[in-house]
ZAVODREN-470031 format. One record per residue (C-alpha): x, z negated, y. Coordinates in steps of 0.25 Angstrom, whole numbers, plus 5000, padded with zeros to 4 digits. Layout:
// residues N
XZY;...
This chain:
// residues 354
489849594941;490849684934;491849564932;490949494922;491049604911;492249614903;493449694906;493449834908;494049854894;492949784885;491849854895;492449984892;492349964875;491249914876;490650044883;491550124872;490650054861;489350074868;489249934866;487749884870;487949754874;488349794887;487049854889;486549804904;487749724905;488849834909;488849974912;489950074911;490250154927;491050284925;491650334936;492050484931;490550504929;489850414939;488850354931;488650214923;488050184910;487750084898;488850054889;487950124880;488050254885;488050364877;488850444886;490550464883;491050324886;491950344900;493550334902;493650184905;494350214917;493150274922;492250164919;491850044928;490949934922;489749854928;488749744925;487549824931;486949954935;486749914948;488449894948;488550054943;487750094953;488350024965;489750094960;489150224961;488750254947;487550334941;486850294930;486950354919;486150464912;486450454897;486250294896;485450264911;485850134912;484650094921;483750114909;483649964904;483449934919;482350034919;481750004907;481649864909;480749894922;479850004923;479749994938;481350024938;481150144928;480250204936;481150184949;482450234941;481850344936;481250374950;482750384954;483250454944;482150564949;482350574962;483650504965;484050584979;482750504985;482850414995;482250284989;481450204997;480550074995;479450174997;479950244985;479850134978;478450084981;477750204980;478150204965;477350084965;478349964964;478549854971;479849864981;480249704978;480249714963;481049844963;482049784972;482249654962;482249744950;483349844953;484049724960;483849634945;484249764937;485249844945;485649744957;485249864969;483849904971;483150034969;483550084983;485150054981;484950104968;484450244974;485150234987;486650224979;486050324971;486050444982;487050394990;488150414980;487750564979;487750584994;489150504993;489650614982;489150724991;489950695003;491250674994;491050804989;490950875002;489650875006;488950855020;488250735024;486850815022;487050845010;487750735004;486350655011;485450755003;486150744990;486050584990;484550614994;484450545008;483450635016;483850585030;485350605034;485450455039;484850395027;486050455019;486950395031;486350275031;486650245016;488050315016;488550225026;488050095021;488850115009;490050195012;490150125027;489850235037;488950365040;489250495030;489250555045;490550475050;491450575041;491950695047;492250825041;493750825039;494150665043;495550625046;495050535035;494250575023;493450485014;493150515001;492350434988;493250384976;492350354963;493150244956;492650164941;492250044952;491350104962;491750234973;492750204985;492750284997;494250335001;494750365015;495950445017;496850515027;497650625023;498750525019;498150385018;497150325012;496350235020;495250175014;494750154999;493350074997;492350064988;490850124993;489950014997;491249925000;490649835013;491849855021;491950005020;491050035032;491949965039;493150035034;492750175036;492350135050;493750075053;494350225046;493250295053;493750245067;495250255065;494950395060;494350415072;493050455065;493650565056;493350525042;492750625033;492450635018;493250705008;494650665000;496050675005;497450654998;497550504999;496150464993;496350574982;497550494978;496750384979;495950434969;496850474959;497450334961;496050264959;495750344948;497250304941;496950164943;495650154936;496050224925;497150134923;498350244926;498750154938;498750044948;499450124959;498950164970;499850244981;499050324991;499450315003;498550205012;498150195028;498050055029;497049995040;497349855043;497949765050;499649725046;499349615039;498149675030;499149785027;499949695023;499049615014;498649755008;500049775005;500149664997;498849684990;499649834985;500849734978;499749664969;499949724955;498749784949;498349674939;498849574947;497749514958;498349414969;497649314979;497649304994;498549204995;499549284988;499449384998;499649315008;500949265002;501249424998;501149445013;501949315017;500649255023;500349155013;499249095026;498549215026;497749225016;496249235023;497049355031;497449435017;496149405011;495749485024;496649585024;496249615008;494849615012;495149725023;495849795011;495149945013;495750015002;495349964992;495949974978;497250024982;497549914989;497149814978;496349684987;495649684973;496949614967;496749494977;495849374970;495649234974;496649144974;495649064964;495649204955;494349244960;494149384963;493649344977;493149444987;493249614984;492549714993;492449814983;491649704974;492149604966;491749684952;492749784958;493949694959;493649634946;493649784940;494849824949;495749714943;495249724930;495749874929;497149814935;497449734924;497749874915;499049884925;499649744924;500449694933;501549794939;500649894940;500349894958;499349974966;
């Protein structure tokens, strides 16, 4: 887990010096280029604001990241085993191919010693490797623009529902259930942590989650019906402000976030979001604090709820809530991402509120 590598600071020199004794240990996410590499890289080190670290490929590539070309990080891995050089490079070949178990026999190996060896050396198999693989161009496609067929062709699906099928079990509904020009519009955020998916109205945003989040299908169904079906894809002014907000943030400009919000909840979980907005970035506060914030100091298993319900993420900082122990207790973006998240806040001190 990210939270078990040093702070963002010693990280960031050490990938400055190149320095090899983070080799297969951490790996160095940029977001302005979308790839990952080795601390080794010979490429032109990244602005640390644009760099996200983790302790394993297979963390890169569930945040959406590339391998990189200059370094390839998967080398040692490949090197290592033949049987997963051969598969790698197979990808690299034909990477728009829908991978199968087939695939993968008729090369000749043996489907159950595949799956525990890109399990042991990148925590996902061969499939989810390939799967994440197209899907993020088929994902990129339809932010720019394009129609659902193409977007399936460019991320290699040959059948239309195949392309569905794997859209909607990460994102959380069917390419197919956004219209044309929506009364809401969702569009992708990349951010140093992992992409987000944004949902605005002309003047609100409604929704910010991070891509695979479990409780985004859900969401997106519950905007979906009191939008009366009329989401679409593309930006609006309160998500491009969201943007430019995200962006400040993690570059360490500021902690401030003021698009204006639709909030969906009951009147007691907006109330409890209000709360969470007063906690000052660097500042973290327990759920019994809360409820003391709110003047319900018995509600505690009712806020933590209410946090949970929490559907814009970020901007309304449920990250800042820890166990009253200290732990960092549940977060459903992951916990390596509220570890992150409150590691970036203890640049602004306290004062500083989102």
């Amino acid at each position: 887990m990210l939270f078990d590598l040093p702070d963002h600071a010693t990280l960031y020199a050490a990938l400055l010096a190149r320095d090899e004794s983070y080799e297969g240990r951490a790996y160095v996410c940029v977001s302005s280029t979308g790839i990952f590499c080795r601390f080794t890289c010979p490429a032109r080190k990244p602005k640390p604001e644009n760099c996200t670290f983790h302790d394993s490929v297979g963390a890169c590539i569930e945040a959406g990241f590339r391998a990189c070309k200059r370094c390839h990080p998967l080398q040692p891995a490949a090197s290592a085993d033949p049987m997963i050089g051969a598969l790698l490079a197979a990808l690299d070949e034909r990477p728009e191919l829908r991978w199968s178990e087939e695939h993968i026999t008729r090369m000749g190996f043996d489907l159950s010693t595949v799956r525990r060896s890109f399990k042991r050396q990148f925590g996902m198999t061969f499939l989810e490797m390939a799967r994440q693989r197209r899907l993020r161009e088929g994902f990129e496609s339809l932010s720019d623009g394009s129609k659902v067929i193409a977007a399936q062709q460019e991320a290699g699906f040959e059948s239309a529902s195949a392309f569905r099928a794997a859209f909607a079990r990460l994102v959380g509904c069917a390419p197919g259930d956004f219209v044309k020009d929506g009364v809401l519009m969702a569009d992708w955020i990349g951010t140093p942590i992992g992409d987000m998916i944004a949902v605005s109205s002309l003047s609100h945003l409604h929704l910010l989650e991070f891509v695979g989040r479990k409780a985004l299908s859900s969401e997106l169904k519950r905007l979906l019906e009191s939008a009366k079906g009329s989401i679409g894809i593309g930006t609006l002014p309160p998500t491009e402000q969201a943007r430019k907000e995200l962006g400040d943030f993690f570059a360490g400009r500021s902690a401030r976030f003021e698009v204006p919000l639709g909030l969906h909840g009951s009147a007691f979980s907006r109330e409890v979001w209000a709360a969470l907005r007063e906690i000052p970035a660097g500042e973290t506060r327990s759920y019994a604090d809360i409820a003391r914030a709110i003047g319900r100091p018995s509600a505690t298993r009712a806020v933590a709820r209410a946090n949970g319900a929490n559907q814009i993420a970020l901007l309304i900082p449920c990250h800042r809530v820890i166990g009253a122990d200290g732990s960092l207790t549940g977060y459903g973006g992951g916990l390596w991402r509220k570890q992150r998240l409150l590691e970036i806040e203890r640049q602004y001190g306290v004062g500083v509120s989102a």
